[in-house]
C-alpha positions as CSV (number, residue, x, y, z in Angstrom):
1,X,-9.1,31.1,-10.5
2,X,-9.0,27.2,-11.2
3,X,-7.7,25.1,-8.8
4,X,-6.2,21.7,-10.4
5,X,-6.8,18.8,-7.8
6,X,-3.4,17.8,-8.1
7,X,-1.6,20.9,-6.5
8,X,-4.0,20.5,-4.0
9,X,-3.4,17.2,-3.8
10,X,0.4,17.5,-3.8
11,X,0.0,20.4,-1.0
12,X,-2.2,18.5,1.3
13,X,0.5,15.7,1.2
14,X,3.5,17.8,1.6
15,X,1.6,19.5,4.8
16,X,0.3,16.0,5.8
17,X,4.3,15.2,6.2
18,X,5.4,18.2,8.0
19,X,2.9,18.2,10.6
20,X,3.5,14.4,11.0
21,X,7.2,14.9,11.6
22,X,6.7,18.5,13.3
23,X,7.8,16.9,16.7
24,X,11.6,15.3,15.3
25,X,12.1,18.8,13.3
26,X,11.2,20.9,16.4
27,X,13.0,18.4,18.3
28,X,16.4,19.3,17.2
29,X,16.3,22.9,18.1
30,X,18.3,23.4,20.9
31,X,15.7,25.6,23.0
32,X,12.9,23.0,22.9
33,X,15.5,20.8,24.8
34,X,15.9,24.1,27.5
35,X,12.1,24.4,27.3
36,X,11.7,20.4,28.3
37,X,14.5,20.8,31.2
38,X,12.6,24.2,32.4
39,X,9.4,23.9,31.9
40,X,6.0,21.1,32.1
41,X,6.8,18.4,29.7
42,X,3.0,19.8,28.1
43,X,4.4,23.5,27.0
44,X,7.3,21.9,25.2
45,X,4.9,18.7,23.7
46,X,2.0,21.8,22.5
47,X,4.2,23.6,20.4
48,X,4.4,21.0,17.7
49,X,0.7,20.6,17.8
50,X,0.3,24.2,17.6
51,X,3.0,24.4,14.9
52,X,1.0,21.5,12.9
53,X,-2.1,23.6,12.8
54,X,-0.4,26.6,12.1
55,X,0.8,24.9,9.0
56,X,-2.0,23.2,8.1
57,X,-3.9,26.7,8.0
58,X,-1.1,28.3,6.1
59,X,-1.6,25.8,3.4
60,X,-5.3,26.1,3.5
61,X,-5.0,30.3,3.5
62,X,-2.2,29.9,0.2
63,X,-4.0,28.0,-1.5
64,X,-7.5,29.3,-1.2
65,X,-6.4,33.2,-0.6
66,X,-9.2,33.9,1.8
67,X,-9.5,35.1,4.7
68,X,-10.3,33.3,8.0
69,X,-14.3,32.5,7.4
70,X,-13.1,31.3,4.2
71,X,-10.3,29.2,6.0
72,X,-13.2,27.9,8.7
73,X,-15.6,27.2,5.1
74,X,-12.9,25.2,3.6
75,X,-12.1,23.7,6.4
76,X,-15.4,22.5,6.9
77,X,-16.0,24.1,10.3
78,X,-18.1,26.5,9.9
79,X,-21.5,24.1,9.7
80,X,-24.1,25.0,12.3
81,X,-23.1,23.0,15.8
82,X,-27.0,22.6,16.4
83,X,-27.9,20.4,14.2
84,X,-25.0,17.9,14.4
85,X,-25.8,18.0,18.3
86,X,-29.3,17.6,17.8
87,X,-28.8,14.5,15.5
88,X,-26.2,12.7,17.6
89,X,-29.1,12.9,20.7
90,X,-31.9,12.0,18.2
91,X,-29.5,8.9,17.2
92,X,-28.7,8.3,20.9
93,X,-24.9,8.2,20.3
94,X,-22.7,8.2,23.1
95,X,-18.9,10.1,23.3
């Protein structure tokens, strides 16, 4: 199947603006007010976060119709960690 760059494009864009905005559209739900009254301010502030991922791998799953390695390939996590570790010490980075 051929992919045209624009729809991604224009998908990667449209999810780029929900999971900006994820906090105001949570935000008017009345139970995420309950949740910040009842609860640390950190379980209410995480579900946007966790909500913004979720949407960015939705996107990444309907458009590429894989499963999760193939989410984690596209994604560009699923390099080897060794390497990039090894590299940074070589380098002597620091953070």
């Amino acid at each position: 199947m051929t992919r045209r760059p624009w729809i991604i494009a224009a998908v990667t864009f449209a999810v780029l603006i929900v999971a900006s905005y994820a906090h105001e559209i949570i935000s008017r739900v009345p139970a995420y007010g309950w949740l910040h009254s009842h609860r640390p301010f950190y379980v209410a502030e995480s579900i946007d976060k966790i909500g913004g991922a979720a949407v960015c791998l939705l996107a990444v799953w309907l458009m590429y119709r894989t499963g999760l390695r193939g989410i984690g390939r596209e994604l560009g996590l699923s390099a080897p960690v060794l390497p990039a570790i090894a590299l940074k010490e070589l380098l002597g980075e620091k953070g």
